[in-house]
RODO-2510 file (C-alpha; in nm, 4 decimals, decimal comma):
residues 455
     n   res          X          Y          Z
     1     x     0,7510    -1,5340     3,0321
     2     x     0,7228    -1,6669     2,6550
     3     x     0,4254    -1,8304     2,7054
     4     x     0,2965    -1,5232     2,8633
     5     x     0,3719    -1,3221     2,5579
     6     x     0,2469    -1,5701     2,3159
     7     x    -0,0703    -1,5591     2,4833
     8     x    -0,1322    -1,2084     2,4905
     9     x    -0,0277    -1,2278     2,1342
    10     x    -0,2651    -1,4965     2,0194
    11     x    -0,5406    -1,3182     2,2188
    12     x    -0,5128    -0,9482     2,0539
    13     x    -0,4867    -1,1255     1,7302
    14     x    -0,8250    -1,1957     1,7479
    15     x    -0,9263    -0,8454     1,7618
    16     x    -0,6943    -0,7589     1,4847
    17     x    -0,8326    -1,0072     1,2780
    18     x    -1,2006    -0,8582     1,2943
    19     x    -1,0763    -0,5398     1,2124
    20     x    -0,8560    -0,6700     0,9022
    21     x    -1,1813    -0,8825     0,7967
    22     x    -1,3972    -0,6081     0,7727
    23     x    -1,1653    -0,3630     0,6084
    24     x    -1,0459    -0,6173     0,3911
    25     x    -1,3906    -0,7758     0,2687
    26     x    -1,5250    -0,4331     0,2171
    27     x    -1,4862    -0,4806    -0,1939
    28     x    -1,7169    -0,7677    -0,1668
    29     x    -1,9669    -0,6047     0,0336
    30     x    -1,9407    -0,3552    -0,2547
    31     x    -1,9497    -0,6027    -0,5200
    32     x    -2,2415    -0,8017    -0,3187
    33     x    -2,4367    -0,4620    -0,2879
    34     x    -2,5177    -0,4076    -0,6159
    35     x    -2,5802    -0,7484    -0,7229
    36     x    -2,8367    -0,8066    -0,4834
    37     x    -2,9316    -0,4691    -0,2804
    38     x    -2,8726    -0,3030    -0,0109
    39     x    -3,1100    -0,4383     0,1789
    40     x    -3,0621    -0,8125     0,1353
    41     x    -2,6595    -0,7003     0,1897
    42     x    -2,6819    -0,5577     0,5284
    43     x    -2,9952    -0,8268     0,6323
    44     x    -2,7075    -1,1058     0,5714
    45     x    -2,4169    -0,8582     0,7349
    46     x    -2,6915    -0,7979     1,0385
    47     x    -2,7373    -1,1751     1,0715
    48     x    -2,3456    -1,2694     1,0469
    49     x    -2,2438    -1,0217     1,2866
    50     x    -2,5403    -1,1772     1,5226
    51     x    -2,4411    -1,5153     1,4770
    52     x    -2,0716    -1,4731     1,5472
    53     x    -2,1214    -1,2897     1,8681
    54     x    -2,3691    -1,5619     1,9599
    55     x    -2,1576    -1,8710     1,8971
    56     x    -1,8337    -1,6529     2,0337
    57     x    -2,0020    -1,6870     2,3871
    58     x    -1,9776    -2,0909     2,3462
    59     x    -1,6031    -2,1109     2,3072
    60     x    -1,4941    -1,8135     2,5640
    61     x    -1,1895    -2,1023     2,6770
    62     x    -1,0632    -2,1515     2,2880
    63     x    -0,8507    -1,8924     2,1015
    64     x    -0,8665    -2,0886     1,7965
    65     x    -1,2591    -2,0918     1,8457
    66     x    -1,2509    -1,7288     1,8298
    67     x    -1,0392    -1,6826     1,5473
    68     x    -1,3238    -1,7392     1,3505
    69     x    -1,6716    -1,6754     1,5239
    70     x    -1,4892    -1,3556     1,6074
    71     x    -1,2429    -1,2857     1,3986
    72     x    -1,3819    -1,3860     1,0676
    73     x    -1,7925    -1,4516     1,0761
    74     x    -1,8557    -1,0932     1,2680
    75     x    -1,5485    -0,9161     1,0560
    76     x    -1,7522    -1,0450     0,7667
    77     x    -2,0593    -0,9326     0,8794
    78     x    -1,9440    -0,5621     0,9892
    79     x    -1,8320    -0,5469     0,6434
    80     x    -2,1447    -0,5937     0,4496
    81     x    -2,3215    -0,3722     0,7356
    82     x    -2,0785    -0,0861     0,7178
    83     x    -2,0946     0,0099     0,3871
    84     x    -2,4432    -0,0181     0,2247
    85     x    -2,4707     0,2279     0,5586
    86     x    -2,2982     0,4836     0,3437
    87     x    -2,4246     0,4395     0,0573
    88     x    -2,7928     0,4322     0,1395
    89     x    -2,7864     0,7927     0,2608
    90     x    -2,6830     0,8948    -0,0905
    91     x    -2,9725     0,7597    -0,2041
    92     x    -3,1996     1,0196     0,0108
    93     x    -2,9965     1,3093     0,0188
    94     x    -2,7968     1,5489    -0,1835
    95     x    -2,7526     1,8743    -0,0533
    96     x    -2,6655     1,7879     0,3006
    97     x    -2,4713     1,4534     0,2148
    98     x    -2,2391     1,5666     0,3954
    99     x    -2,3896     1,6960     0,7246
   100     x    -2,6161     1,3284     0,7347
   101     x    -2,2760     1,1381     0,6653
   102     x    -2,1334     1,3470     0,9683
   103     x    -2,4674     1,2041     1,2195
   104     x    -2,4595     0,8467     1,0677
   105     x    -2,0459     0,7661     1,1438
   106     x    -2,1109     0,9939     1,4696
   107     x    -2,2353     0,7097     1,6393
   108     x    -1,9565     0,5398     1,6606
   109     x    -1,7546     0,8244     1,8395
   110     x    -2,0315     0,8068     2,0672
   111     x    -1,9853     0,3806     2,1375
   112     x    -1,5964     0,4440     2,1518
   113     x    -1,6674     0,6356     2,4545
   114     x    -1,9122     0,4454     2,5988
   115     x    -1,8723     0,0966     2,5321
   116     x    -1,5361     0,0507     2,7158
   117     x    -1,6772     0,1497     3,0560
   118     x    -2,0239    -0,0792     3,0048
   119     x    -1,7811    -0,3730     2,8445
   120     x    -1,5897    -0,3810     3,1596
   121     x    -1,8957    -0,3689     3,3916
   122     x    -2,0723    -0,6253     3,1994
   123     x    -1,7547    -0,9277     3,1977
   124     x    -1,6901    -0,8183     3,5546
   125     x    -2,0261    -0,8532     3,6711
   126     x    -2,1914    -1,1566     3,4084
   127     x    -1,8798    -1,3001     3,2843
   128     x    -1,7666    -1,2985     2,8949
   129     x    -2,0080    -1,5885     2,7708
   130     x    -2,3045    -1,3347     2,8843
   131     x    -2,1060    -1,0238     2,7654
   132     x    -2,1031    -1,1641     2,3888
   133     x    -2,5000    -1,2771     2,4674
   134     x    -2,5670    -0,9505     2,5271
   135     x    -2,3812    -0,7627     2,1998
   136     x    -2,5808    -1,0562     1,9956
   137     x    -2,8821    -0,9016     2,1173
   138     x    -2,7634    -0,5501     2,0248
   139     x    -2,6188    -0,6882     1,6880
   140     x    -2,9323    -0,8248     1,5899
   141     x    -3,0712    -0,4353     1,5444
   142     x    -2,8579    -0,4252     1,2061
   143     x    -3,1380    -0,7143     1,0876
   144     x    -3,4431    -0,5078     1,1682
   145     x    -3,2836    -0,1948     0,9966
   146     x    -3,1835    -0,3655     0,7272
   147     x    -3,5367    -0,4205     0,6821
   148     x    -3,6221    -0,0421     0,6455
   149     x    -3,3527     0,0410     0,3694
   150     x    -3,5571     0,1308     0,0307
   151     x    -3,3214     0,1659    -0,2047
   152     x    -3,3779     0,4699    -0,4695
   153     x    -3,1120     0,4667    -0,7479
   154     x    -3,1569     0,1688    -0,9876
   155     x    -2,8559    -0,0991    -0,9613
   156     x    -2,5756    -0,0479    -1,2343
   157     x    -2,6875    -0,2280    -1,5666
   158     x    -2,5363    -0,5040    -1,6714
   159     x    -2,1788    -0,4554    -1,8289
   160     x    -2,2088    -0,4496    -2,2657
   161     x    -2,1383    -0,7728    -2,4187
   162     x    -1,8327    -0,6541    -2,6898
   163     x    -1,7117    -0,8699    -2,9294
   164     x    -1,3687    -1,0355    -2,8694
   165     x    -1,3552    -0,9805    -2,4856
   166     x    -1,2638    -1,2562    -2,3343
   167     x    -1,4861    -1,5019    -2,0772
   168     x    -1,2848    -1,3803    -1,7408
   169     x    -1,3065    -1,0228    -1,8261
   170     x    -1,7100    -1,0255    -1,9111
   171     x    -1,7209    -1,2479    -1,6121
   172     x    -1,5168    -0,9651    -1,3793
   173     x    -1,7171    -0,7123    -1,5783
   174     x    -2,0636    -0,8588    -1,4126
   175     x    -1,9787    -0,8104    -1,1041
   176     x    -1,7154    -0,5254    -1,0853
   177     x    -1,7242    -0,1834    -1,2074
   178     x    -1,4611    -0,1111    -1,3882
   179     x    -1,6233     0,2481    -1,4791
   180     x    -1,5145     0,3934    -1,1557
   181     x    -1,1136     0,2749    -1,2180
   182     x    -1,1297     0,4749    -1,5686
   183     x    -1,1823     0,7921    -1,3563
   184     x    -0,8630     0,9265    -1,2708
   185     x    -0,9598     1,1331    -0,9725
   186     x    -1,1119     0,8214    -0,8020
   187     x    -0,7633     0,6321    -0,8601
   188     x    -0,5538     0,9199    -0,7128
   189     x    -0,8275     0,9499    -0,4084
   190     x    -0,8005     0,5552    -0,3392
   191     x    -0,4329     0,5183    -0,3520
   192     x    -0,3668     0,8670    -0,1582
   193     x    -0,6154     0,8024     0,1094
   194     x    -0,4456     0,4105     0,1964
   195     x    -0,0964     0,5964     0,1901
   196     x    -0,2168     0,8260     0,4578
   197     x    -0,3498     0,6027     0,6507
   198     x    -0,0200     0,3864     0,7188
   199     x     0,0332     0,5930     1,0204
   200     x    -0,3244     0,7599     1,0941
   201     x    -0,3652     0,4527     1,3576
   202     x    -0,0395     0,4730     1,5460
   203     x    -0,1743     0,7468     1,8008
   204     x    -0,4782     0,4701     1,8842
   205     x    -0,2876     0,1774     1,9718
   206     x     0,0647     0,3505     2,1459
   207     x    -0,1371     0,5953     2,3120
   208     x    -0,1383     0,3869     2,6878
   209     x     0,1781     0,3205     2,6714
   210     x     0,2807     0,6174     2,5489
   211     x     0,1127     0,7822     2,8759
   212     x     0,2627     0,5387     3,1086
   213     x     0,6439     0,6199     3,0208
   214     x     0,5949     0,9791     3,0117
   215     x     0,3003     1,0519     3,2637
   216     x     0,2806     0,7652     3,4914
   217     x     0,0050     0,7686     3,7324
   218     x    -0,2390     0,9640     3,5009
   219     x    -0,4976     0,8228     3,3202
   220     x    -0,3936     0,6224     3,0437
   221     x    -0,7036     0,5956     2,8430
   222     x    -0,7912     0,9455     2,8634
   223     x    -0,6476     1,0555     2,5262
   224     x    -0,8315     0,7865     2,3492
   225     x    -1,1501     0,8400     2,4678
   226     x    -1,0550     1,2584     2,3802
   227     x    -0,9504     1,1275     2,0722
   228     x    -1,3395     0,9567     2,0030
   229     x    -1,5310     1,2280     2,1900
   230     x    -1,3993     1,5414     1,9919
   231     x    -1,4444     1,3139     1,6505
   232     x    -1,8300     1,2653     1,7185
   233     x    -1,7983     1,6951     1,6994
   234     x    -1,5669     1,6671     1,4269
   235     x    -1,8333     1,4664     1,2017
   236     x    -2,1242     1,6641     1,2739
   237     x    -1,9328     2,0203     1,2192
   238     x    -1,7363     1,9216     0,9192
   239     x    -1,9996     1,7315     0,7734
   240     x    -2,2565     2,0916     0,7826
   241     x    -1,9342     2,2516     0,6386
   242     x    -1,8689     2,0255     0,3916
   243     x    -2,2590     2,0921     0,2279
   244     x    -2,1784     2,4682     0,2236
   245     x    -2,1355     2,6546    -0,1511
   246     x    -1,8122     2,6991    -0,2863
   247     x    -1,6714     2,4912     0,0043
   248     x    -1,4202     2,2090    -0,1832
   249     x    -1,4501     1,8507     0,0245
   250     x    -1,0705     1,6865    -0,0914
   251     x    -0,9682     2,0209     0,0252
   252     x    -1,1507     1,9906     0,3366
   253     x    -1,0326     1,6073     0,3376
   254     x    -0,6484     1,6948     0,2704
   255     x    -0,6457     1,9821     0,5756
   256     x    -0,7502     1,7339     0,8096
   257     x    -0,4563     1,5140     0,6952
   258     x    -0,2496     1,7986     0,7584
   259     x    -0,3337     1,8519     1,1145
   260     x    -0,3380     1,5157     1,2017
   261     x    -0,0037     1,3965     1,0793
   262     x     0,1261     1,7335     1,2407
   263     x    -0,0301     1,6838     1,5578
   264     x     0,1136     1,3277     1,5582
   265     x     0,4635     1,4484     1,5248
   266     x     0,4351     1,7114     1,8023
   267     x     0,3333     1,4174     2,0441
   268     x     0,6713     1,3416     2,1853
   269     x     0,7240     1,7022     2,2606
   270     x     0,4417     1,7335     2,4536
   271     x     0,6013     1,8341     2,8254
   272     x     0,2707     1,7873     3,0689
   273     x    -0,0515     1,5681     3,0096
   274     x    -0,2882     1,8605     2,9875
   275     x    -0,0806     1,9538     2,6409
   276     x    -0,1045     1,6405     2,5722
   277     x    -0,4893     1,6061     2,6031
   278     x    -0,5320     1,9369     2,4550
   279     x    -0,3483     1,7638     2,1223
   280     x    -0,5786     1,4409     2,1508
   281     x    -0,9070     1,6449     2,1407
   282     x    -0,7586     1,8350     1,8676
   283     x    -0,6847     1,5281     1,6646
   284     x    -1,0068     1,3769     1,7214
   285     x    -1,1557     1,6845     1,5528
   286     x    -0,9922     1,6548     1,2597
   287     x    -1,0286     1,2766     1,2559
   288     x    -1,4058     1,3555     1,2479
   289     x    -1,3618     1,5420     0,9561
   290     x    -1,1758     1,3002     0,7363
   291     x    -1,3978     1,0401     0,8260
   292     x    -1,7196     1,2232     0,7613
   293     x    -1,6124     1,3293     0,3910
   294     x    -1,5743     0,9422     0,2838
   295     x    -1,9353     0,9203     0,1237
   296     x    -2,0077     1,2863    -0,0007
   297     x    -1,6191     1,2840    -0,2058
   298     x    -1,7114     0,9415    -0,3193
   299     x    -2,0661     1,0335    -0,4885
   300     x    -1,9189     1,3255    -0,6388
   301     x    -1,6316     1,1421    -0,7988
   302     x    -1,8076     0,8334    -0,9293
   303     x    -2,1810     0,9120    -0,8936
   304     x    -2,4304     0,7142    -0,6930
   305     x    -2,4293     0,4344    -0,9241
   306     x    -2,0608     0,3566    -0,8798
   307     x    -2,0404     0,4937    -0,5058
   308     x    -2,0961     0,1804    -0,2956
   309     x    -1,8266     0,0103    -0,4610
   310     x    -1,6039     0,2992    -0,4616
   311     x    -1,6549     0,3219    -0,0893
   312     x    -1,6463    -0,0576    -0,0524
   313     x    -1,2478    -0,1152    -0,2578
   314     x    -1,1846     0,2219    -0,0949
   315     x    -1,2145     0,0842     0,2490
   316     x    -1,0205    -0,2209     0,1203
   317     x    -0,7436    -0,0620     0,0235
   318     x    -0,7020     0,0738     0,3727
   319     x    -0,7067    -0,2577     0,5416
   320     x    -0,2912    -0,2977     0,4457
   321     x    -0,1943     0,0248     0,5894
   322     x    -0,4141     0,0448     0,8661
   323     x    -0,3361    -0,3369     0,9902
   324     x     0,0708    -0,2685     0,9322
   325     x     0,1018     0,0727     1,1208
   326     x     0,0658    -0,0066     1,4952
   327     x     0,3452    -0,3406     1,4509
   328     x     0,5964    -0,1413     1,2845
   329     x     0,5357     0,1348     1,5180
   330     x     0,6122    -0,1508     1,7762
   331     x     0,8554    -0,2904     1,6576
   332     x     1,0519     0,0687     1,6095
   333     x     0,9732     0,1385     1,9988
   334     x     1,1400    -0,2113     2,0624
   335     x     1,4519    -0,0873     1,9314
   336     x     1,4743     0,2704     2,0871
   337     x     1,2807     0,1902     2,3727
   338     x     1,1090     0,5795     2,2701
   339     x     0,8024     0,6950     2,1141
   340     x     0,9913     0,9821     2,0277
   341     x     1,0916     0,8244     1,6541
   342     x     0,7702     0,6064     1,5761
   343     x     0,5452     0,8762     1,6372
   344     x     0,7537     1,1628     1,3955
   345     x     0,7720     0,8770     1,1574
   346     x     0,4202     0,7614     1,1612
   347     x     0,3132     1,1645     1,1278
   348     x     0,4557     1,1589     0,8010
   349     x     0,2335     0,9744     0,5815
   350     x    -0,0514     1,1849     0,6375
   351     x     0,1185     1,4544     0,5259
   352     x     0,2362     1,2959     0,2175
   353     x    -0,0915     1,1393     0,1297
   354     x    -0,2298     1,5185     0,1825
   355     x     0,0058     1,6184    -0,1154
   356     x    -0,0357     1,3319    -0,3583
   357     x    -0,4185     1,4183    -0,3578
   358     x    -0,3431     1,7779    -0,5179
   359     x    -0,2677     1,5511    -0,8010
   360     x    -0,6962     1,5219    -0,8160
   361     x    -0,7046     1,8941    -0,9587
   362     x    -0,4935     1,8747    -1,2323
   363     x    -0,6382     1,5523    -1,4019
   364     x    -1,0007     1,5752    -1,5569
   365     x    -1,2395     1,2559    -1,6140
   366     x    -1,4221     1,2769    -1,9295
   367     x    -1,7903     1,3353    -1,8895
   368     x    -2,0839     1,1227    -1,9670
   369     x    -2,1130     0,9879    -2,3353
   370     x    -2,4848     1,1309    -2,3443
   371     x    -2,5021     1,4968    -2,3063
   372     x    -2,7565     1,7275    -2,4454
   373     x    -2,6980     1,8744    -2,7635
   374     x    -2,7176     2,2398    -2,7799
   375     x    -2,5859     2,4688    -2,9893
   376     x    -2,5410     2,7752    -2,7416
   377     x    -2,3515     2,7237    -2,4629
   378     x    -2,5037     2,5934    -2,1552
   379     x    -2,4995     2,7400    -1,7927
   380     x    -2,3492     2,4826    -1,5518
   381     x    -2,3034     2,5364    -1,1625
   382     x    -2,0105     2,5741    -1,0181
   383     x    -1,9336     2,2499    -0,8695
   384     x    -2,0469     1,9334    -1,1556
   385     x    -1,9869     1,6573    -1,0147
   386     x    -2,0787     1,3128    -1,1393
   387     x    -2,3989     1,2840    -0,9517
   388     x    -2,5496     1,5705    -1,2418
   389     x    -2,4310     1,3210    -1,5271
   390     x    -2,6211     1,0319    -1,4391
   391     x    -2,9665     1,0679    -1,5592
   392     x    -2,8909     1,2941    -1,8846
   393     x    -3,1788     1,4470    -2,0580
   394     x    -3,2165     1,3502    -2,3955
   395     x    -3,3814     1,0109    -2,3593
   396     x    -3,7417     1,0615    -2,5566
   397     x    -4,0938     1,0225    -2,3309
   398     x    -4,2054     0,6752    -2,3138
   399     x    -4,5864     0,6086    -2,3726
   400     x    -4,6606     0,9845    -2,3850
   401     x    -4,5236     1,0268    -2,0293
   402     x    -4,2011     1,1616    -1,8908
   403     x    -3,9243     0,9165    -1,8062
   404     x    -3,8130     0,9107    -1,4098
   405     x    -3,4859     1,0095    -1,4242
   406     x    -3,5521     1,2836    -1,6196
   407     x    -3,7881     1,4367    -1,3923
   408     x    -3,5209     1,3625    -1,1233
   409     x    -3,2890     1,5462    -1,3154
   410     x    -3,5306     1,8827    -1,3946
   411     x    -3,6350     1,8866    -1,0473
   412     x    -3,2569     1,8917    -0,9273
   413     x    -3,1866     2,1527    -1,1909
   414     x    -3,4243     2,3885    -1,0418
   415     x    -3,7245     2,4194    -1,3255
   416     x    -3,9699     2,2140    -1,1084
   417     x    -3,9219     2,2711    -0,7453
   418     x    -4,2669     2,1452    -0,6563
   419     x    -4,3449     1,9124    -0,4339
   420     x    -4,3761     1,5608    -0,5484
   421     x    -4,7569     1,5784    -0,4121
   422     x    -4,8995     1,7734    -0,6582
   423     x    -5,1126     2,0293    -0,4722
   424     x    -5,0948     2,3323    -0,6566
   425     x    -4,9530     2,2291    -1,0163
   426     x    -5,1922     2,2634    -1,3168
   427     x    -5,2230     2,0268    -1,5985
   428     x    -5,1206     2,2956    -1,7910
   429     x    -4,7389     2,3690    -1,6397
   430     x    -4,6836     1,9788    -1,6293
   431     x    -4,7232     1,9741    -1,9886
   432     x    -4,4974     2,3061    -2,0291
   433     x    -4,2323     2,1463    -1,8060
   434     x    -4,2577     1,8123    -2,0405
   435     x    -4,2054     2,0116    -2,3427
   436     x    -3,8862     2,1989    -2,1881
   437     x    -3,7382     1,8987    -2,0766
   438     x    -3,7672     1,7592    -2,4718
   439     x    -3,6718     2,0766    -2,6237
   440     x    -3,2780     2,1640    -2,5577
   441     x    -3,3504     2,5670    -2,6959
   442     x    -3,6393     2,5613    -2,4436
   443     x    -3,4757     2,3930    -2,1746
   444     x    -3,1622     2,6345    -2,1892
   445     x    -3,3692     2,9643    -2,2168
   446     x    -3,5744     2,8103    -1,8928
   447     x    -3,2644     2,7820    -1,7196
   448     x    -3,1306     3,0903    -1,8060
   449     x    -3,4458     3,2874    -1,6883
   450     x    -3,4079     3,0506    -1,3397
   451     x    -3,0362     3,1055    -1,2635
   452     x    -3,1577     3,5148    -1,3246
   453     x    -3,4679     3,4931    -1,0703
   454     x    -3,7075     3,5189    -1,3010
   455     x    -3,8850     3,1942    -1,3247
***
């Protein structure tokens, strides 16, 4: 009977372990990201994840084998995939960040649902050595789309050599950004999010067991797969809402913390398994929505240039929390032989970390060193985040012609909504919109005359 549980303990370690890996390595996904692309980040990630699911199918008999084809080569790999997946959409869109961030991590709802059943055709059917055959070939996709990522943002320049800084810090300063840990909001964001997290999984993992000491005889797996079918929604409606005016995303992020850390604590109340499925599709909702606000809260808190590794230490910092939950959890349930007190327990961190990140509204970063001098004051939207204070415009025209970033910047502002092919634009109104974009009294009576419908 030991031996028994030591084996089924060595065994789910190796899942653990790929999950830890790729939460954990996230940072240098990050870190590798913007020293050397996106693309060449997520071709390596693509050809790791490949690789370990290849060799995986050679040593089906060894545990120890696994540990690292498994656990640590496709961890790895699913780390430097994952996140230059978020932060290449960032790169294309702006107004409906939110709704595209909502489709891309949809897909995985959509695999959580489906993958189980065709996993446990496949080993039943070919055996596990063909089973991991098989996801190599469907791993090896990541290569060929790493292929099509074009990068639009420039990488981060290189970090200011100061006098009297020491050779470790430069050499940190090279490859991390240390420009998104002055921002205050990003620090409260990172450490609330982790905190909530310490008992977001515990509904994941208990969830069979749960249903086999309350509602024996039904289907165990049922929640779960409510649970990743009602997040898929979740994404793609939360994600539209989240690119509506006015509409605040940490707000949006801290209500879905809410729900779910109050839906976990009304599990062990639940007195019939239709409640209880009518809780799990409910939860997956509002899993899809924290989920789906990830990349659009990190872009407007540290910009595009500082998102990827925002997203990457970010995802890091959840590793911890999210790899501690489900033992302790156990471990409690080993004690009171009940659900009853790991799953009010494990409801309250989510509703903590929902509080701490009020903290976000009362603290305010200060903005961009290179702002536009003007002596009247200037009319601002309503929600500046950082993306507006990355390409400034009071750089001067370079060989007579107008610098890229700032015609980024006047088209987002609304002066120049043309389309980049030039059909209809005049020599003449390039040359206006030039002049504007050099001239701060210009550029702020332009802008006055759009925001009033008359341009």
């Amino acid at each position: 009977m030991l031996f028994f549980r030591f084996f089924l303990f060595s065994t789910a370690l190796v899942g653990s372990l790929t999950i830890g890996t790729t939460f954990l390595l996230s940072p240098v996904s990050g870190i590798l990201t913007d020293k050397i692309g996106l693309r060449r980040t997520t071709f390596i990630g693509g050809l790791l994840t490949c690789s370990g699911m290849f060799l995986s199918s050679f040593f089906t008999h060894s545990v120890t084998a696994l540990y690292f084809t498994y656990g640590i080569m496709f961890g790895l790999g699913a780390a430097l995939a994952y996140t230059p997946s978020l932060a290449i959409l960032g790169h294309y869109f702006k107004r409906y960040l939110g709704l595209v961030n909502g489709v891309v991590t949809a897909g995985s709802s959509v695999f959580t649902a489906i993958m189980p059943v065709c996993l446990k055709y496949l080993v039943e059917h070919t055996g596990l050595a063909t089973s991991f055959r098989i996801l190599a070939i469907i791993s090896s996709f990541v290569i060929f789309c790493a292929l099509l990522y074009k990068p639009l943002q420039p990488p981060p320049p290189p970090p200011k050599v100061k006098p009297g800084r020491s050779a470790i810090n430069t050499f940190l300063r090279s490859f991390i950004n240390f420009d998104n840990w002055k921002k205050r909001k990003y620090i409260i964001w990172a450490v609330s999010i982790p905190i909530a997290l310490f008992g977001y999984f515990v509904p994941y993992v208990h969830m069979g067991k749960f249903v086999q000491d309350n509602f024996p005889g039904e289907g165990e797996n049922l929640p779960v797969m409510c649970i990743g079918i009602t997040s898929g929604l979740g994404r793609l409606i939360f994600g539209f809402i989240a690119d509506m005016p006015r509409v605040n995303r940490v707000l949006l992020q801290q209500m879905s913390f809410v729900f779910i850390g109050t839906l976990t604590m009304c599990l062990p109340a639940t007195g019939s398994f239709p409640l209880l499925l009518a809780i799990a599709l409910a939860m997956g909702l509002f899993d899809g929505c924290f989920i789906s606000l990830l990349g659009p809260i990190a872009y407007d808190i540290c910009g595009p240039r500082g998102a990827t590794q925002a997203i990457g230490f970010l995802l890091g910092m959840c590793s911890l929390p999210l790899t501690l939950g489900p033992p302790v959890a156990g471990m409690l349930y080993d004690q009171t032989g009940s659900y009853k007190l790991p799953f009010i327990l494990a409801g309250i961190p989510p509703l903590f970390g929902a509080s701490t990140m009020f903290l976000i509204r009362c603290v305010k970063d200060d903005d961009s060193p290179q702002q536009t001098m003007v002596t009247e004051p200037k009319l601002e939207p309503l929600a500046h985040t950082a993306w507006d204070c990355e390409n400034p415009t009071d750089g001067k025209p370079l060989n007579g012609q107008l610098h890229h970033e700032r015609r980024a910047t006047l088209a987002s502002s609304g002066i120049n909504a043309k389309s980049p092919l030039l059909t209809h634009a005049s020599v003449s109104s390039l040359i206006l919109e030039a002049y504007i974009a050099d001239n701060p009294v210009f550029r702020l009576y332009a802008e006055r005359k759009y925001c009033y419908g008359i341009l």
